[in-house]
C-alpha positions as CSV (number, residue, x, y, z in Angstrom):
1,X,-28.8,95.2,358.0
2,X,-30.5,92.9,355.3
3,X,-29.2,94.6,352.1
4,X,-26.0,95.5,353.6
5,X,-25.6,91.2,354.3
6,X,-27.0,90.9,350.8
7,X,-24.1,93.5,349.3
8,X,-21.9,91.9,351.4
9,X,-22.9,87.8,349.8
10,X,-23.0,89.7,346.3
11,X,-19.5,90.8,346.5
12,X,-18.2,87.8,348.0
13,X,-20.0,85.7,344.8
14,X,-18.4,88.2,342.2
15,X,-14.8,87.8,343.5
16,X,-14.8,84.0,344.0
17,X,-16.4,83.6,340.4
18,X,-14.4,86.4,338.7
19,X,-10.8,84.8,338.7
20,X,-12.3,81.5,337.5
21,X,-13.5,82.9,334.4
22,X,-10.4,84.8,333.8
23,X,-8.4,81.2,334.1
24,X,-8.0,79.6,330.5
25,X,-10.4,77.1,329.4
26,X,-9.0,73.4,329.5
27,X,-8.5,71.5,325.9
28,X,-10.8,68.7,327.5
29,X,-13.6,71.6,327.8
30,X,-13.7,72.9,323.8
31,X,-15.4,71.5,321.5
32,X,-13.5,69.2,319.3
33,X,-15.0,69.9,316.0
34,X,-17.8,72.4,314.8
35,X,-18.5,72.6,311.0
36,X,-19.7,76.6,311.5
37,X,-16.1,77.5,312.5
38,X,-13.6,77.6,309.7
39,X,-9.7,78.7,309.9
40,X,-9.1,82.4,309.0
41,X,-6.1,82.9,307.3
42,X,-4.0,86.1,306.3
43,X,-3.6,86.2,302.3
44,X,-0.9,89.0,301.4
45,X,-3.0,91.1,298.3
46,X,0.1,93.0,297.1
47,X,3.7,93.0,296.1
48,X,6.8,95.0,295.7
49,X,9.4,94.0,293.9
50,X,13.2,95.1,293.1
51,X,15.0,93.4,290.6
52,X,18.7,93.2,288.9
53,X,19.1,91.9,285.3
54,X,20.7,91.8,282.0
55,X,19.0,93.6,279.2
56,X,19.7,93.9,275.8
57,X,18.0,96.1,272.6
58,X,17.6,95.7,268.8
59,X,20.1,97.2,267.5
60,X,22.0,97.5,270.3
61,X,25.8,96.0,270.4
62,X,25.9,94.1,273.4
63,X,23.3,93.6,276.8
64,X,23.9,96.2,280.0
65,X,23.0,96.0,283.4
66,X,19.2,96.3,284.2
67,X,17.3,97.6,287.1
68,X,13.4,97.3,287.5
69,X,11.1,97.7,290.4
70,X,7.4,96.5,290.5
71,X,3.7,96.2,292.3
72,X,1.1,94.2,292.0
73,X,-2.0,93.2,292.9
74,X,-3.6,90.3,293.2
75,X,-7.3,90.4,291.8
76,X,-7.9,86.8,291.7
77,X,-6.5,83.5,293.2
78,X,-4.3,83.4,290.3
79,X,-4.5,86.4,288.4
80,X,-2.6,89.9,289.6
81,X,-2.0,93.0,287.9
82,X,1.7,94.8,287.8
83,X,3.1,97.9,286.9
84,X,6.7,97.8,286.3
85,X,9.2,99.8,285.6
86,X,13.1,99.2,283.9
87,X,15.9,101.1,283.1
88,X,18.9,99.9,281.2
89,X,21.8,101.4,279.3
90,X,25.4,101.1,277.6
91,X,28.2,102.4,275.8
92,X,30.8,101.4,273.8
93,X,34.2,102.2,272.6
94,X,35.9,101.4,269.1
95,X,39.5,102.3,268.4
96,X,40.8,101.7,264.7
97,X,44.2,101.7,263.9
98,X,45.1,101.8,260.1
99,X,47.6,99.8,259.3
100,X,48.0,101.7,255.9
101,X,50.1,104.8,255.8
102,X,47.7,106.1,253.1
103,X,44.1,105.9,255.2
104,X,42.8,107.6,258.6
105,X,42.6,106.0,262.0
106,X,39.1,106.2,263.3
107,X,37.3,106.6,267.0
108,X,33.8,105.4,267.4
109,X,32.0,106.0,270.7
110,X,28.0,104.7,271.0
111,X,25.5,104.7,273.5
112,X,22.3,103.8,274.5
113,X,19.9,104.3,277.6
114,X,16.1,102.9,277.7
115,X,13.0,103.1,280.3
116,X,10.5,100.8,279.9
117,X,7.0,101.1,281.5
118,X,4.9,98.0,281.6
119,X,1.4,97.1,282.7
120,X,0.9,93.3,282.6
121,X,-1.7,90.7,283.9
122,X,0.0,87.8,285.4
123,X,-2.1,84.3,285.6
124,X,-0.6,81.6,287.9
125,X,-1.9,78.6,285.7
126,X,-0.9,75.8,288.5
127,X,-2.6,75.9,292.0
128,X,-0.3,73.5,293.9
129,X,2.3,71.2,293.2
130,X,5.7,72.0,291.9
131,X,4.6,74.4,289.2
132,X,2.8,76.5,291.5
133,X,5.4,79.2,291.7
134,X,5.1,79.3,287.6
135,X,3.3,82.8,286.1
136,X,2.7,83.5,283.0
137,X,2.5,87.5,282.0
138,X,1.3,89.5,278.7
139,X,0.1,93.2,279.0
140,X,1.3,96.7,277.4
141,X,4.6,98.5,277.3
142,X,5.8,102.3,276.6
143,X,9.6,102.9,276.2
144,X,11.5,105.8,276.0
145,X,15.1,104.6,274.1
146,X,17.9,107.1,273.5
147,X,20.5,106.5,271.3
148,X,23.5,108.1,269.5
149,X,26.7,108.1,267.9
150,X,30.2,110.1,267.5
151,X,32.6,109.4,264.9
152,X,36.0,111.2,265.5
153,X,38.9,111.2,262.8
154,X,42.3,112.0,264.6
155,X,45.2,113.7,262.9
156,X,47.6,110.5,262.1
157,X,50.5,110.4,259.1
158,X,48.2,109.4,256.9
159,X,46.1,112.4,256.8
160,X,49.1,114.2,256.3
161,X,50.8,111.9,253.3
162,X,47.7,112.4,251.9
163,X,48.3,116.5,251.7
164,X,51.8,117.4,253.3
165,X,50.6,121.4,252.9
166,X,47.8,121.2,255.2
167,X,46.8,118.9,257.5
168,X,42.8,117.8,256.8
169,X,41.1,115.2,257.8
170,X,37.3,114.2,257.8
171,X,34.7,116.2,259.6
172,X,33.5,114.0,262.7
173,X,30.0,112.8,262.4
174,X,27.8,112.8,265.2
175,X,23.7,111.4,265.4
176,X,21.1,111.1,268.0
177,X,17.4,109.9,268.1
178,X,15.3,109.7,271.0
179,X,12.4,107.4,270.5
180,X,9.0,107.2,272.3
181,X,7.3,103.8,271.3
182,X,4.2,101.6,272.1
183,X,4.3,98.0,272.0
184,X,3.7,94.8,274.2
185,X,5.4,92.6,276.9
186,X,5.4,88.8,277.4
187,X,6.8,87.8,281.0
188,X,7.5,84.7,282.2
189,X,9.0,83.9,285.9
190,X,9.3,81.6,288.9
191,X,8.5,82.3,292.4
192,X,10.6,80.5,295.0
193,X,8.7,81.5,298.5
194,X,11.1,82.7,301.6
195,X,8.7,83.8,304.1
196,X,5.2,84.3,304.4
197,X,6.3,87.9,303.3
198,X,9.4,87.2,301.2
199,X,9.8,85.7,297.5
200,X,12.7,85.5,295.2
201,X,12.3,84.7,291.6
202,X,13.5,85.0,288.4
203,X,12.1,86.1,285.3
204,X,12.8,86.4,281.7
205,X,10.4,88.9,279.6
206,X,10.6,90.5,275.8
207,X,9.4,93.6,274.7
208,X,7.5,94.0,271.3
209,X,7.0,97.9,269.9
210,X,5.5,98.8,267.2
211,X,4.1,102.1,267.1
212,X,6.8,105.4,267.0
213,X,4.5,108.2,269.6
214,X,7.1,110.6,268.9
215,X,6.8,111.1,265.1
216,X,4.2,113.0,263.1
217,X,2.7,111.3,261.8
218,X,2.7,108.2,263.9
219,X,4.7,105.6,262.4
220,X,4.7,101.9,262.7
221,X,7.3,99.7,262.8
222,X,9.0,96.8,264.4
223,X,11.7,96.9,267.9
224,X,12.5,95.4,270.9
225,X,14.5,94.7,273.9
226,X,14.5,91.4,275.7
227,X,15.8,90.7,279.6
228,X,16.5,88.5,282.0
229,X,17.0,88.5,285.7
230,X,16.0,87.7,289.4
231,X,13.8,89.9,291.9
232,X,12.9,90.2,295.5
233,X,9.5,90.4,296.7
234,X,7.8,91.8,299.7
235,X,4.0,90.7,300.4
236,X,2.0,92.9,302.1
């Protein structure tokens, strides 16, 4: 009879006590201030970017459309490391009309197409302030550019002035180099944060290459490409 009364005053003890503990705890009853608890905070460590540009090429005639993707990773406050990768290309049309009857009319079609593989450090020189979206970029870059030419010489009245027996004209001339090529970057680009997870920026960057892989031996020698454009950036 005694231990079943004692159950009985241990059970009763459990369920009034139970759902006062389970009730939230009153702002008046925490403690206002405690220099062992500090704020923890969630820091996003990398990025993914996509990004859509203008690119242009030494040697090339005029800029093309540029698209690029990226990651990074930061390693310090304000230092991260990317890998990037960019792909550009264009083609062009020239149509020459002699105005002589005595010379040829002449087609010239060009084109080129690069890749561009870059590892970079990025260092974020300002921590706050309006600057603070400011990085500053310099690392290594491999490009694969392809790049060629067709010259075409159609029949016209002065290719046959020039021998009404048989109509000749020029052969058409056609060239084409692929070249594999180590050089550096320099970058330099704004972040403008959305989110917590979202940036957009911009960035402008050039691309120095002096070494020719692809030759035997390996040759050295200067080209370079230059872009600009705007990326999107999810932190994760």
């Amino acid at each position: 009879m005694m231990f079943t009364r004692a159950v009985m005053a241990c059970f009763l003890v459990v369920a009034f006590v139970a759902p006062m503990l389970a009730l939230p705890v009153s702002a008046q009853e925490l403690p206002q201030s405690s220099p062992n608890i500090t704020e923890q905070r969630w820091t996003p460590q990398n990025r993914l970017s996509t990004g859509v540009g203008v690119m242009g090429i030494v040697g090339g005639n005029k800029g093309a459309l540029s698209l690029s993707a990226m990651y990074s990773r930061t390693l310090l406050p304000l230092l991260e490391v990317e890998i990037a990768f960019q792909k550009a290309g264009s083609s062009s049309f020239y149509q020459y009309i002699s105005p002589s009857p005595n010379s040829i009319d002449q087609y010239n079609l060009s084109f080129w197409d690069a890749t561009v593989y870059d590892a970079t450090l990025l260092f974020s020189p300002f921590r706050s302030g309006i600057l603070s979206g400011l990085r500053i970029g310099a690392g290594a870059t491999v490009q694969n550019l392809q790049r060629g030419m067709v010259r075409e010489y159609p029949y016209s009245s002065g290719a046959q002035s020039l021998n009404p027996t048989i109509k000749t004209y020029p052969p058409s001339y056609y060239s084409y180099e692929e070249r594999l090529s180590l050089g550096g970057n320099l970058k330099l680009d704004y972040v403008f944060p959305l989110t917590q997870m979202l940036d957009l920026g911009i960035r402008t960057q050039a691309q120095v290459l002096l070494y020719r892989l692809n030759d035997e031996p390996v040759r050295v020698f200067a080209d370079g490409a230059a872009s600009i454009g705007v990326f999107l950036s999810v932190k994760f």
